[in-house]
C-alpha positions in Angstrom: 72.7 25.1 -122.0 71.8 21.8 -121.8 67.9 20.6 -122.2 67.5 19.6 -118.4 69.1 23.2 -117.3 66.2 24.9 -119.6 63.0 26.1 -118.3 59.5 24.8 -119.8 58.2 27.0 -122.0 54.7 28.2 -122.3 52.4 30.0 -124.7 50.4 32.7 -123.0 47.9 34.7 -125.0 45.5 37.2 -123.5 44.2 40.1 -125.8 41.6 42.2 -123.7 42.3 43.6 -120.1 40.2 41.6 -118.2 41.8 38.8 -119.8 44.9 40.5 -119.0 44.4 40.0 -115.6 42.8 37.0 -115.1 45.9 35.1 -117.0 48.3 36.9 -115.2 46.5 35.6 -111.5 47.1 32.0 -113.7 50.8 32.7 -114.5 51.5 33.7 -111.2 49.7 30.5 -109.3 51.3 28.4 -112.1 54.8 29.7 -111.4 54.1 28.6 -107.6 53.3 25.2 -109.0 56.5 24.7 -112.1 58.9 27.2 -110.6 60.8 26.5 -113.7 57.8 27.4 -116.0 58.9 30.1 -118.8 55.5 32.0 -120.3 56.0 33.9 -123.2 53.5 35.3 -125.6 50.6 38.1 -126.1 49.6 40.3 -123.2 49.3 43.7 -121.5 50.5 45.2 -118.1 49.3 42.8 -115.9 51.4 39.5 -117.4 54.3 41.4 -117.9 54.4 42.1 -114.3 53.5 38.6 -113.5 56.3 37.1 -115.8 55.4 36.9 -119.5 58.2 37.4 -122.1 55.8 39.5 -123.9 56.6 39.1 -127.5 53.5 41.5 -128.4 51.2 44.1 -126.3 47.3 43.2 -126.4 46.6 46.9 -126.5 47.8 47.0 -130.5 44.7 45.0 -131.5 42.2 45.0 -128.4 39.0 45.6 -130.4 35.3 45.3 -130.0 33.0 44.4 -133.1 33.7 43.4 -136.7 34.0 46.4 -138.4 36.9 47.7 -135.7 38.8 44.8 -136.4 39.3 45.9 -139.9 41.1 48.8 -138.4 44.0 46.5 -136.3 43.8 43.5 -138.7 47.4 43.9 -140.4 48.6 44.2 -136.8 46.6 41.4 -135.7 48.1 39.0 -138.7 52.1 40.0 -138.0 51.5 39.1 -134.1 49.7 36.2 -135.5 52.3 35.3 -137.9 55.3 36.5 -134.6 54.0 34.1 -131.9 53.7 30.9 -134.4 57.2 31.5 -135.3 58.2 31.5 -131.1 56.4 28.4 -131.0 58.1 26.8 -133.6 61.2 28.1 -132.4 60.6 27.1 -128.5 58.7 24.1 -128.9 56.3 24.7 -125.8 54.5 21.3 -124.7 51.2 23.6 -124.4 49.2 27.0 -124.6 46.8 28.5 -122.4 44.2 31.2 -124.6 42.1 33.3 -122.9 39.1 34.3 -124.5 39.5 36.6 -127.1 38.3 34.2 -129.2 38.5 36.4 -133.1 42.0 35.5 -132.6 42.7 32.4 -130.4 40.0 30.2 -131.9 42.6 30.4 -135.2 45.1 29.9 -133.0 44.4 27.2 -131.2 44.4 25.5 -135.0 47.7 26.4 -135.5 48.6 25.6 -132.2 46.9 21.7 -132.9 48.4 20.8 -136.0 51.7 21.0 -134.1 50.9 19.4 -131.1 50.6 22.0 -128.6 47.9 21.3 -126.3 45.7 23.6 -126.0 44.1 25.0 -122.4 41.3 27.6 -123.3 41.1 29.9 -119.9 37.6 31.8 -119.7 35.6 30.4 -122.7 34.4 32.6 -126.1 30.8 33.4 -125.7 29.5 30.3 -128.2 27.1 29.6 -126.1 25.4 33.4 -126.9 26.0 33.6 -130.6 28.3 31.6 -133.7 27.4 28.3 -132.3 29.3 27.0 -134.9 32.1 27.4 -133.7 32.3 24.9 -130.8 32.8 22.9 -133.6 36.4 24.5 -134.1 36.4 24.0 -130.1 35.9 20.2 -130.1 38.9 19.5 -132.9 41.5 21.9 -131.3 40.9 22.6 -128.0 42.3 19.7 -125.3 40.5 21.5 -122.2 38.0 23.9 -122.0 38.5 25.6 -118.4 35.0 27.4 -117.3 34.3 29.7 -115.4 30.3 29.8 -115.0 28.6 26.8 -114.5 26.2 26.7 -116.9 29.0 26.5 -119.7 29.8 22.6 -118.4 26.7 21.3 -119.8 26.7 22.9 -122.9 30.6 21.8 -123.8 30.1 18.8 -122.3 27.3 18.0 -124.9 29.7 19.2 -128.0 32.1 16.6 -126.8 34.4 19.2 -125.5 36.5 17.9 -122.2 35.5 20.8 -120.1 36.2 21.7 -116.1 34.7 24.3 -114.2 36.9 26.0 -111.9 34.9 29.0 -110.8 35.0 32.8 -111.5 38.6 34.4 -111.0 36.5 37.3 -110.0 35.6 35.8 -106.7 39.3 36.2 -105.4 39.9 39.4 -107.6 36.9 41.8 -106.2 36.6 42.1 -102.4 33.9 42.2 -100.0 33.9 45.8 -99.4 31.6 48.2 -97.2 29.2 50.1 -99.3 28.2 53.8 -99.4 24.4 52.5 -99.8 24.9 51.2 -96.0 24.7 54.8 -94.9 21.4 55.1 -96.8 20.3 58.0 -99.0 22.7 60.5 -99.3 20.2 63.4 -100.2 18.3 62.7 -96.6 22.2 64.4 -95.4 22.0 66.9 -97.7 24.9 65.1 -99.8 24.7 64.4 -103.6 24.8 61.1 -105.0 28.0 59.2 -106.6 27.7 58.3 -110.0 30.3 56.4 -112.0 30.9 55.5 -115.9 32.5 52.7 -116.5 32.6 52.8 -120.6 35.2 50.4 -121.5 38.6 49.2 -121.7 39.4 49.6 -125.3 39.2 52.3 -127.3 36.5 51.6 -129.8 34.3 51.3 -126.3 35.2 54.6 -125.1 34.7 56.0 -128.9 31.5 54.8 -128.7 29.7 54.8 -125.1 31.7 57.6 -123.3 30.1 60.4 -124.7 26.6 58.9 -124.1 27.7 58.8 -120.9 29.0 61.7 -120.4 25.8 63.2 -121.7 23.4 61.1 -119.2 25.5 62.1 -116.4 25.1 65.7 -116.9 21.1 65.4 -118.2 21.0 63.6 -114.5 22.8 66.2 -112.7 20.1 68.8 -113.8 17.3 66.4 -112.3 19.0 65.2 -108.7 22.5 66.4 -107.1 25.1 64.0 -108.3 28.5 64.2 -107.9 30.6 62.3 -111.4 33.3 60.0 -111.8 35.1 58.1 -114.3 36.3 54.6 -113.3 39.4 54.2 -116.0 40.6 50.7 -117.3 44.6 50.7 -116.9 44.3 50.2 -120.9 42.9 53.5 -121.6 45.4 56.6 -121.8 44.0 59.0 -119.1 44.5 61.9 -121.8 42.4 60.1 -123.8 39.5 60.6 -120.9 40.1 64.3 -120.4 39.7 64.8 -124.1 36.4 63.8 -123.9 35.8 64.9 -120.3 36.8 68.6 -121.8 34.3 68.7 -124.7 31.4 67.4 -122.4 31.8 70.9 -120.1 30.9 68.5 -116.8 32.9 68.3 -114.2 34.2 64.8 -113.5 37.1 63.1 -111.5 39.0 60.4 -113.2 39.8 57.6 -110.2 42.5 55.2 -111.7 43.7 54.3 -108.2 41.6 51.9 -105.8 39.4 50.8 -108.4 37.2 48.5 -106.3 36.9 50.7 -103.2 36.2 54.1 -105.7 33.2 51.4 -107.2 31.5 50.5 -103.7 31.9 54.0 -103.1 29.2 55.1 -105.7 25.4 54.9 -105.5 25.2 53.7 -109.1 26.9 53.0 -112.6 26.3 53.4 -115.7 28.6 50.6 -116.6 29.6 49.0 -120.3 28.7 45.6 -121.0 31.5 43.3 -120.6 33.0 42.0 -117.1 33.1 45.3 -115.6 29.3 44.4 -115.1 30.1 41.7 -112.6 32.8 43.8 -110.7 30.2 46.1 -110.0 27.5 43.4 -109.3 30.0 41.7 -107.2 30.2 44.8 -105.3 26.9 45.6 -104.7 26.9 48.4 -106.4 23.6 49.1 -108.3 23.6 49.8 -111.9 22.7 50.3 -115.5 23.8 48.9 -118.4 24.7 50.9 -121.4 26.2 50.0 -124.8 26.7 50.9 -128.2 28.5 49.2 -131.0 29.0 50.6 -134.6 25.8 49.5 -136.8 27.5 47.0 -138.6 28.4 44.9 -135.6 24.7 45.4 -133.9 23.4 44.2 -136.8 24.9 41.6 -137.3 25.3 40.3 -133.5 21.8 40.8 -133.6 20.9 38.2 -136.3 23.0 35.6 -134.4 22.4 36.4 -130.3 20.5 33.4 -128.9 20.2 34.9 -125.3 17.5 37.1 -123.1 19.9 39.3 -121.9 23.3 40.9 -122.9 24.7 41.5 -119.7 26.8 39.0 -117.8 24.9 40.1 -114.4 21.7 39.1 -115.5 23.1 36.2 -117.7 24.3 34.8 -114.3 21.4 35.9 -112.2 18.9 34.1 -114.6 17.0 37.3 -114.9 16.8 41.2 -115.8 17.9 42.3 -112.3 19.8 45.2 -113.8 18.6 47.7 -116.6 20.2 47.3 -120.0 20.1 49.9 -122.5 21.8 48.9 -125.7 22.5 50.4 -129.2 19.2 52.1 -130.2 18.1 52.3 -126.3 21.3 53.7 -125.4 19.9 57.3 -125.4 21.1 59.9 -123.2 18.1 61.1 -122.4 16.5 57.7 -121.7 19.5 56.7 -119.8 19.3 59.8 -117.4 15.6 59.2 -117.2 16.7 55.4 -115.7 19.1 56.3 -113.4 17.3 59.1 -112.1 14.0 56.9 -111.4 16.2 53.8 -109.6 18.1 56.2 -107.5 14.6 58.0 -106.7 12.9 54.6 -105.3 15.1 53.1 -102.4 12.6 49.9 -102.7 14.0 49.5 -106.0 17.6 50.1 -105.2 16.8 47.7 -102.2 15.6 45.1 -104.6 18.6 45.4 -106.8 21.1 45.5 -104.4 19.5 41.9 -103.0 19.7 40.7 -106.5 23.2 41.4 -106.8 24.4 39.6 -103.3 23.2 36.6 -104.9 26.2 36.5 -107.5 28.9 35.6 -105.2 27.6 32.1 -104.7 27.0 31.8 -108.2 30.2 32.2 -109.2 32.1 29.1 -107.4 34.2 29.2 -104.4 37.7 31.1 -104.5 40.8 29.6 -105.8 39.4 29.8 -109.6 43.1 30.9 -110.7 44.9 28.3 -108.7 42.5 25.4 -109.9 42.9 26.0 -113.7 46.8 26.4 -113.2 46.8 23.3 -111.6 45.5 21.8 -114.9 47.8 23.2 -116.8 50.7 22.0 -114.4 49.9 18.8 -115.0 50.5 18.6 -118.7 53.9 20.9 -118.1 55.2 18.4 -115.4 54.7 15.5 -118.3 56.7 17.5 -120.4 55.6 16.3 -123.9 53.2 17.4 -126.9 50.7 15.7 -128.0 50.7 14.3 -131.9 49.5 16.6 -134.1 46.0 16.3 -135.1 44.7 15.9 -138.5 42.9 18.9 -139.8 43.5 21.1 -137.5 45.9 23.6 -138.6 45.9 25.2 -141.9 43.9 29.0 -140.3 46.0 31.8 -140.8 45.4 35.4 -139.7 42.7 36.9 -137.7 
């Protein structure tokens, strides 16, 4: 095969599931763009199906906290060590990384010190916590693409070329009729709908399904509810009715129709993490709960520079939805907030008016199609950029 019958290739690397998704809404409006473009790289279900030559699954090291990583960080260095020998191999003129940032951030110098240009898709969370690193940001990354709009400012002052194109969520999550629009189910002689949303990796549902699953039933003792679990397309259903078994409550797994099963529900008890603004986006009210091992807390703790931990109230500028993290994230205390939100419709009112205003906040649709657009640009030139001094030299996660 000659070099003008080959396609272009392109580094993809996405390690969580929201990440998952979001790059593979990227492939796919890329491919509309390079028809000739040839993604390869680290992903889950969703790029497959989109079109990534997947040369590892995210799922083997999608973690949450430091002392998890320890348990996939062999993994982690032999998919670190697989996708620097395709690049060498394939010579792509550029990479897009989406967030997972443990991992991509070394990357990225890797990926620099050879050239590759380097599109960072949904930024690492600097601006909360390791400021530091923006440092690592400014030498390796070539364009920072954003999707809130507060993150502009902040790269923009670190020297970091930086574009906002909006939230991909804004396409992703439709505008849906709510349950809520009937009003309060109990005036019918109906239960309520609760949902738990506690993750899409495993060290999440280790740690904040249980809780959960202990609210939910310390809630059903206080007003009729009616349970179900939301599962992440990451998370073995067996895995769920393991835990579903030992907890003795009776609760339906939806893994079909995710959004309309969410609108459907009078409120959540939802991990922190995206799945925060799907539900927000939604209009579904909810609370926050989360627990990490000790060890991560602590030290997330010592370096957190930011009100709230949610992205909800992180976008909405204030606490418009409970949060009830780590020490907080008691069962009993949990039940005790649900229960008193879904016994005050002014509050659910409230919160449900809080939560319309994150659509607007989030840009206009098209996120996916404007940040493929900037990375068509540097396919259609078809070059690398020289290598820049300093830059490589990381290694593992």
């Amino acid at each position: 095969m000659s070099p003008a019958d080959r396609g272009r290739p392109l580094l993809v690397v996405a390690g969580e599931a929201s990440g998952d998704l979001h790059a593979a809404r990227l492939v796919a409006e890329l491919g509309r763009l390079v028809p000739d473009v040839e993604p390869f790289g680290l992903g889950g279900d969703e790029l497959a199906a989109a079109g990534l030559e997947r040369i590892a699954d995210s799922s083997e090291i999608s973690v949450v906290g430091i002392t998890e990583a320890f348990r996939v960080l062999r993994r982690a260095r032999e998919i670190f060590a697989e996708l620097l020998a395709e690049v060498d191999r394939r010579r792509p003129p550029a990479a897009v990384l989406v967030d997972f940032p443990e991992f991509n951030l070394r990357l990225a110098r890797e990926l620099a010190g050879r050239g590759v240009r380097v599109a960072y898709y949904i930024s690492p969370q600097v601006w909360a916590w390791r400021r530091r690193r923006v440092r690592t940001i400014a030498r390796t990354v070539d364009k920072m693409l954003v999707v809130f709009p507060f993150e502009v400012d902040f790269y923009a002052g670190h020297d970091v070329d930086v574009t906002y194109v909006g939230h991909p969520l804004v396409d992703e999550v439709p505008e849906l009729p709510h349950v809520w629009d009937a009003g309060d189910p109990t005036e019918r002689g109906e239960p309520y709908r609760l949902a738990l949303l506690p993750g899409s990796r495993e060290s999440e549902i280790e740690a904040n399904l249980p809780l959960m699953l202990d609210a939910a039933r310390r809630l059903a003792e206080r007003l009729p509810a009616v349970v179900r679990l939301i599962r992440a397309p990451t998370v073995p259903a067996e895995r769920l009715e393991e835990a579903i078994a030992r907890s003795g409550l009776p609760v339906r797994i939806s893994d079909r129709d995710r959004y309309e099963a969410i609108a459907d529900t009078h409120l959540a008890l939802c991990a922190s993490g995206t799945a925060t603004l799907e539900v927000g986006l939604l209009g579904t009210p909810l609370v926050v709960v989360y627990r990490l091992s000790r060890g991560t807390y602590l030290a997330g703790r010592a370096l957190v520079r930011l009100p709230h931990v949610s992205l909800v109230n992180l976008v909405l500028g204030k606490e418009a939805v409970p949060e009830l993290v780590q020490v907080r994230a008691d069962p009993e205390l949990v039940a005790e907030t649900a229960a008193g939100l879904l016994g005050d419709p002014a509050r659910v009112a409230a919160m449900r008016q809080d939560l319309a205003g994150l659509r607007p906040r989030l840009g206009d649709r098209g996120a996916s199609a404007r940040a493929a657009r900037e990375v068509a640009a540097w396919l259609e030139e078809g070059r690398p950029v020289a290598a820049r001094a300093g830059a490589g030299g990381g290694g593992g996660r």
